[in-house]
C-alpha positions in Angstrom: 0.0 0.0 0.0 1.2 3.4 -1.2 1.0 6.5 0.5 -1.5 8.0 -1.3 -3.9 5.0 -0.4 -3.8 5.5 3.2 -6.4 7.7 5.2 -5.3 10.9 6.9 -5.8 8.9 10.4 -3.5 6.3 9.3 -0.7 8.9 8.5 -0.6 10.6 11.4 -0.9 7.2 13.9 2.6 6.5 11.8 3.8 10.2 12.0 3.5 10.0 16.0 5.0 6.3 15.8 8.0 7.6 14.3 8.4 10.2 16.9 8.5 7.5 18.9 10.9 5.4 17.8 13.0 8.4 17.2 12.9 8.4 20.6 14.1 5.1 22.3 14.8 4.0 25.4 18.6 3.1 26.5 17.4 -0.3 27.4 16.0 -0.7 24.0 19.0 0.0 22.2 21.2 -2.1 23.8 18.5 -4.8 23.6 19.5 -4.3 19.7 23.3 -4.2 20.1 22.9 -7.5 22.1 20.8 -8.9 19.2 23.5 -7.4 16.7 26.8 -7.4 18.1 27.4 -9.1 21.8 26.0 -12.4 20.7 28.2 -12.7 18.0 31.4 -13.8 19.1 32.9 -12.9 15.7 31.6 -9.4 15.6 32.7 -8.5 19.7 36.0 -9.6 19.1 36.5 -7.3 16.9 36.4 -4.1 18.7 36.4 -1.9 14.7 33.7 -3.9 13.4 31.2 -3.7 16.5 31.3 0.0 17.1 30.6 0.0 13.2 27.5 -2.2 13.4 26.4 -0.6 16.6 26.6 3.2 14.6 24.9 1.7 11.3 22.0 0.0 13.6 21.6 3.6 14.6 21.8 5.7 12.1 19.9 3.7 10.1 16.7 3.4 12.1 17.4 7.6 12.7 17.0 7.5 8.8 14.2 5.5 8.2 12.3 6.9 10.9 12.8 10.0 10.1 11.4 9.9 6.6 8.3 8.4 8.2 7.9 11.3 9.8 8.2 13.8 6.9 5.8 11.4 4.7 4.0 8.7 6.6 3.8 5.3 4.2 6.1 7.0 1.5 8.6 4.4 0.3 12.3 5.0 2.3 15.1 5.3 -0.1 18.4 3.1 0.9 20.8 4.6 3.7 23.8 4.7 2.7 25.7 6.8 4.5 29.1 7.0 6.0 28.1 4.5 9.2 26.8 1.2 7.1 29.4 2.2 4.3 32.4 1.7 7.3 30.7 -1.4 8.1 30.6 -2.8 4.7 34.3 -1.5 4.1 35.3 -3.8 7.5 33.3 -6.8 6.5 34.5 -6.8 3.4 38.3 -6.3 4.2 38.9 -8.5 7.0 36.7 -11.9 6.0 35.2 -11.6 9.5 32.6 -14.9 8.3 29.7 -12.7 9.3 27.0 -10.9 6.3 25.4 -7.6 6.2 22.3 -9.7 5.4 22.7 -11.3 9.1 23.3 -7.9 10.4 20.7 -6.3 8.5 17.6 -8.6 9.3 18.7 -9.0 12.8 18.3 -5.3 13.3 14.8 -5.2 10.9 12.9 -8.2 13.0 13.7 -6.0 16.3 12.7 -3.3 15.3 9.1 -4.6 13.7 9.1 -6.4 17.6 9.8 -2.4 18.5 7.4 -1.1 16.2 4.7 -3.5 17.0 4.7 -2.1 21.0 4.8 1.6 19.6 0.9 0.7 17.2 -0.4 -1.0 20.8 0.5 2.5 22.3 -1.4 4.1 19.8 -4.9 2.3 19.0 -6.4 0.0 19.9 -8.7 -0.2 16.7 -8.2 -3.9 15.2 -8.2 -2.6 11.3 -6.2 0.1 12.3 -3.5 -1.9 14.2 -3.7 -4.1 11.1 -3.3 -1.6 8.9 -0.1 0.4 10.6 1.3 -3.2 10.9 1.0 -4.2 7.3 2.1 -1.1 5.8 5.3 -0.6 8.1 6.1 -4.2 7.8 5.9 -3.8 4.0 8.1 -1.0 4.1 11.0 -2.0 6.3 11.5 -4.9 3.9 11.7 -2.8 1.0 14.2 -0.4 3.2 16.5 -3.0 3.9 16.1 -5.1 0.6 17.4 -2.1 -1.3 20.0 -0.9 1.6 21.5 -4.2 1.7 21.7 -3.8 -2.2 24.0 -0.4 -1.6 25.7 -2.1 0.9 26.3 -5.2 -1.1 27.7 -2.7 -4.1 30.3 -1.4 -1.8 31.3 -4.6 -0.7 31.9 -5.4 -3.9 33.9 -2.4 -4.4 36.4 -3.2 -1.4 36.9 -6.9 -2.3 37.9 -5.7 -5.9 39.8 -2.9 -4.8 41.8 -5.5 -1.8 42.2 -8.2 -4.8 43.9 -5.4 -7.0 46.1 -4.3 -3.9 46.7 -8.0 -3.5 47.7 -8.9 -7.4 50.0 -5.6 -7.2 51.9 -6.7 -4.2 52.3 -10.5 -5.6 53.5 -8.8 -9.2 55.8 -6.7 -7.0 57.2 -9.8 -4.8 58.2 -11.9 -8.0 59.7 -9.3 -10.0 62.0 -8.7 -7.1 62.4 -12.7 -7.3 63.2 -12.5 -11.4 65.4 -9.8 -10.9 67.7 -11.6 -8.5 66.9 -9.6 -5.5 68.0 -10.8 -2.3 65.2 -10.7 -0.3 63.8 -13.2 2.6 62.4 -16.2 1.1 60.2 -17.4 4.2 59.1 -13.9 3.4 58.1 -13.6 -0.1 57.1 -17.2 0.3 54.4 -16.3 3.1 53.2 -13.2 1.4 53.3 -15.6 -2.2 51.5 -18.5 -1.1 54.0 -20.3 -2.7 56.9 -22.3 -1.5 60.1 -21.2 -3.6 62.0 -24.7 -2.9 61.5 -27.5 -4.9 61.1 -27.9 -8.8 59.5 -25.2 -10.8 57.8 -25.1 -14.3 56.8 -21.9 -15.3 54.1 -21.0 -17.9 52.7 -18.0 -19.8 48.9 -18.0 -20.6 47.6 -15.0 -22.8 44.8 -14.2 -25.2 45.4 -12.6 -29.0 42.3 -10.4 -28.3 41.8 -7.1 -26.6 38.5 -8.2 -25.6 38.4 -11.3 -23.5 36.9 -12.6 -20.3 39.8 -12.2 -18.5 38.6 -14.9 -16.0 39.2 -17.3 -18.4 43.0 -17.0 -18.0 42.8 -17.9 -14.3 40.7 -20.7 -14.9 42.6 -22.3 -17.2 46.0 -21.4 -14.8 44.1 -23.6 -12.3 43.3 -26.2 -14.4 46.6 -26.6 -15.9 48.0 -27.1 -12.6 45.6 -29.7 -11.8 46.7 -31.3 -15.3 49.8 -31.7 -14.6 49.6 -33.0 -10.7 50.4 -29.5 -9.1 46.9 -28.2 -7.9 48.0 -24.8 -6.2 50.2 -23.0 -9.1 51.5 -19.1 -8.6 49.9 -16.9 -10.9 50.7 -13.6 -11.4 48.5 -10.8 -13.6 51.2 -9.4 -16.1 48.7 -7.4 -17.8 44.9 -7.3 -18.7 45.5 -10.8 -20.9 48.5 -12.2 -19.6 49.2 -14.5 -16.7 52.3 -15.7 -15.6 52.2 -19.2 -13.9 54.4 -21.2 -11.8 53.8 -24.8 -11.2 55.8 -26.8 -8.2 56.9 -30.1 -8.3 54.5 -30.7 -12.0 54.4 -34.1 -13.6 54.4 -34.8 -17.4 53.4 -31.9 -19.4 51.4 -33.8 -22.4 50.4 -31.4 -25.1 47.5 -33.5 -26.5 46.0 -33.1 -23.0 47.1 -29.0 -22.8 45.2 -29.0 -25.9 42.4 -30.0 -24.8 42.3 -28.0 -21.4 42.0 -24.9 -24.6 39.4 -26.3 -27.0 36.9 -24.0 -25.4 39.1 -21.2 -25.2 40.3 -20.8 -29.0 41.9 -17.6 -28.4 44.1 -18.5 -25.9 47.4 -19.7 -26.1 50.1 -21.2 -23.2 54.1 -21.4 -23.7 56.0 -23.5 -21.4 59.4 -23.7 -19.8 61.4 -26.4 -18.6 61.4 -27.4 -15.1 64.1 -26.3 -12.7 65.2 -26.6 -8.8 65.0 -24.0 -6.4 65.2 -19.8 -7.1 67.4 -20.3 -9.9 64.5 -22.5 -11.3 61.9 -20.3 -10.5 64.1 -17.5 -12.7 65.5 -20.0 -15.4 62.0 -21.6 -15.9 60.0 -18.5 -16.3 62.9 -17.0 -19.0 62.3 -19.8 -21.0 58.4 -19.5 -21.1 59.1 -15.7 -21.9 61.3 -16.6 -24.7 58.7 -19.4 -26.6 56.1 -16.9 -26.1 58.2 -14.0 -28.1 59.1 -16.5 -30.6 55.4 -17.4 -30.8 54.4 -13.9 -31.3 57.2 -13.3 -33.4 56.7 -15.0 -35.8 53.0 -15.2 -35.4 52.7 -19.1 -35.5 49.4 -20.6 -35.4 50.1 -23.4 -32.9 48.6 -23.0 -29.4 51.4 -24.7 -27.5 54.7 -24.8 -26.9 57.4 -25.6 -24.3 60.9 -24.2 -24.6 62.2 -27.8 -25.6 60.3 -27.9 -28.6 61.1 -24.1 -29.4 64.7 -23.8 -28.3 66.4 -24.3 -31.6 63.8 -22.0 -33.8 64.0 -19.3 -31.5 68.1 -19.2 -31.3 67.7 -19.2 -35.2 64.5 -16.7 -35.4 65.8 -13.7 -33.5 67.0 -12.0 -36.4 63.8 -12.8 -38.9 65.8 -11.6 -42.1 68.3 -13.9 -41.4 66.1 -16.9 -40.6 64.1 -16.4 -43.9 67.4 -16.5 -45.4 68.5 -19.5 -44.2 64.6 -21.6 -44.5 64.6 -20.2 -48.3 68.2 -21.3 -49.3 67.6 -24.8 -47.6 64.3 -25.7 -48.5 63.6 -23.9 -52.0 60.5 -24.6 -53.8 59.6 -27.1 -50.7 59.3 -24.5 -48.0 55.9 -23.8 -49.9 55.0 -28.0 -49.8 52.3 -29.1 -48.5 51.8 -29.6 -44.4 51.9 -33.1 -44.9 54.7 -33.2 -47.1 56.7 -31.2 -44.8 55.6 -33.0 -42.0 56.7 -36.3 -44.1 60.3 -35.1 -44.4 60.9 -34.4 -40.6 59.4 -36.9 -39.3 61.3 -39.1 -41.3 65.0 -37.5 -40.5 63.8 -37.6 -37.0 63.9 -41.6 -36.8 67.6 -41.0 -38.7 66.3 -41.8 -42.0 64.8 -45.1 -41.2 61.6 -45.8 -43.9 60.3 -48.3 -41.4 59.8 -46.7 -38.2 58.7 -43.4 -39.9 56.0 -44.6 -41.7 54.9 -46.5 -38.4 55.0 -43.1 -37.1 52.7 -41.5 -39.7 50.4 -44.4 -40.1 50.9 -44.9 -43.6 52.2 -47.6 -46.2 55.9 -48.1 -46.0 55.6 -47.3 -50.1 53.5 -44.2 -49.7 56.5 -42.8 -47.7 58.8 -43.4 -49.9 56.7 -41.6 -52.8 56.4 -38.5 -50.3 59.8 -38.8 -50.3 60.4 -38.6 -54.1 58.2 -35.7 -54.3 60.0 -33.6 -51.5 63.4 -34.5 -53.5 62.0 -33.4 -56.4 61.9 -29.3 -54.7 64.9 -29.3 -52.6 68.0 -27.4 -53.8 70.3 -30.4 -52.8 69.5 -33.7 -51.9 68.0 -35.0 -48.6 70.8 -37.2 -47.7 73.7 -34.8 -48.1 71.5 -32.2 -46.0 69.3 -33.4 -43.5 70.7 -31.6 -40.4 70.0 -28.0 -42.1 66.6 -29.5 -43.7 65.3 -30.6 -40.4 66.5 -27.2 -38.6 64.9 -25.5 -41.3 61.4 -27.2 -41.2 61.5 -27.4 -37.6 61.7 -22.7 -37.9 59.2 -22.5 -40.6 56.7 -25.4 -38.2 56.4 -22.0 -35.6 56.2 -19.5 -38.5 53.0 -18.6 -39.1 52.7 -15.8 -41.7 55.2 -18.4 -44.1 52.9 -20.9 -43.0 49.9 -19.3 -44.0 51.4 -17.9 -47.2 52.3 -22.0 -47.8 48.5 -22.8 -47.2 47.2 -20.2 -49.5 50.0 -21.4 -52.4 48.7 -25.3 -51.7 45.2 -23.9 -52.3 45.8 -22.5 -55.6 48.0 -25.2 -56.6 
């Protein structure tokens, strides 16, 4: 029932209730601090938090009260003043286990108990007792439903402002850790989460896009861990779409399995380092992820994986991209545009040292079809495979990562 609905009679028996309860008794209100505050063990320990919740419980019945006064039965807009804006600021900061919804209702069921006394004071009119009742009932509810949505916003606020602190201090911590500083370990280990001995494998998780659910990076960080048998890994926010990762003690990093942690993430992308012992690891590892992902992004490869083992060759030979195109165009010739398979033929078949046998078992395919591969791939290569298959494998093994060649390949194949 608005306002406007009720009867002049009505509006004054709730003008002089809120006079009254603008008025109340000492015993009354420490009634409501024992409802709110002493019988909550969590909330009197903490000396901050209880003079908070005692102050909010106050000013907010002043407020609501008050604007009964002014306009008896008029909706109450949400207090949010400085008082239950502290409380949410301490709730929220120090994880005290206790909700402004506790605190709130608490304080709203004593004060209809309250309120209740105040309309037996006034009438004694059965619709009219039913009346003030109904209507004051109604509108405490919607009081607190949409003050506990203010307060709720500004908890919100704090938690996201204490995570940011939070992700600044750990950035802070383990760039003084990559930069060699000397700092306490126990220190930067209690303040990390994160023990620094043991065996380390870093990683570097990042999106191509600008626009991303940035969420999505954690998650997978979490789940990689739990791939790999290390379920609490270190991650660090580099940027808006970058995480840096460190793993402790990781098992067997199998990329079919890394592949599929990313199926439903198809624009993100994860580079690896090798594992090491101690600091030193926690550095060496974390270098090498750096350096796959720079070679990644260098050369703008398509593939959505890579661990500095599988990279370390290209990306000595990539750093200078002139020179690297050089060197893939004068080994490979007319077969640096060949086919994936073709390609993938050729290297996979210097990789078991040239043995027809085990590299067809390898691809899955007829001991004869190999050998026609073969024939063709001889067929575009400046020299012969046989007097060159150390700078043939380097080379396919650069242009595997390099995705604009790779793409200009694809498009050749197609019109071909």
């Amino acid at each position: 029932m608005v306002d406007s609905q009720l009867t002049p009679r009505i509006r004054e028996l709730i003008r002089q209730g809120a006079w009254m309860a603008l008025n109340p008794s000492p015993e009354w209100l420490e009634e409501l601090d024992q409802a709110t505050v002493v019988t909550n063990p969590t909330i009197i320990e903490n000396p901050a938090l209880a003079q908070a919740v005692s102050l909010s419980n106050r000013t907010t019945l002043i407020h609501f009260a008050t604007a009964h006064l002014r306009a008896p039965g008029a909706p109450v807009t949400p207090y949010l003043g400085p008082e239950p804006l502290r409380m949410a600021r301490i709730l929220a900061r120090r994880d005290v286990g206790v909700t402004a919804f506790d605190i709130y209702r608490v304080g709203q069921n004593l004060a209809l108990q309250r309120w209740t006394n105040i309309v037996f004071e006034l009438t004694s009119d059965p619709d009219e007792l039913r009346e003030l009742l109904t209507v004051m009932s109604q509108s405490a509810s919607d009081f607190v439903d949409a003050t506990l949505v203010g307060v709720s916003r500004q908890m919100q606020l704090e938690h996201h402002e204490l995570a940011q602190s939070v992700l600044v201090e750990r950035r802070k911590i383990v760039e003084l850790i990559l930069d060699g500083d000397s700092m306490q370990h126990s220190r930067a280990e209690a303040r990390l989460g994160y023990a620094l001995s043991g065996r380390h494998t870093a990683a570097i998780i990042w999106c191509d896009e600008h626009e991303h659910d940035y969420h999505l990076l954690d998650r997978v960080a979490e789940e990689l861990g739990q791939v790999v048998g290390s379920p609490r890994p270190l991650t660090v926010t580099s940027g808006p779409g970058t995480r840096w990762v460190w793993m402790r003690d990781a098992g067997t990093f199998e990329a079919d399995r890394i592949r599929e942690l990313l199926e439903k993430t198809p624009t993100l992308r994860i580079a690896i380092g090798n594992g090491a012992q101690g600091t030193e690891g926690f550095r060496r590892s974390h270098f090498d992820a750096l350096a796959t992902q720079q070679m990644m992004v260098r050369l703008q490869s398509r593939q959505r994986v890579a661990s500095f083992d599988d990279v370390h060759m290209t990306a000595l030979l990539t750093q200078r991209p002139d020179r690297s195109d050089d060197f893939i165009d004068s080994t490979l010739g007319a077969f640096a545009s060949a086919s994936d398979v073709l390609r993938n033929t050729v290297l996979t078949y210097i990789n078991e040292q040239c043995n027809a046998a085990r590299a067809s078992q390898q691809l899955y395919i007829h001991r004869n079809t190999l050998l026609s591969r073969l024939d063709a791939a001889q067929r575009l290569l400046p020299r012969p495979l046989e007097h060159n298959t150390v700078r043939i494998a380097v080379a396919l093994e650069a242009l595997k990562w390099h995705g604009t060649r790779d793409q200009e390949s694809s498009s050749q194949n197609r019109v071909s």
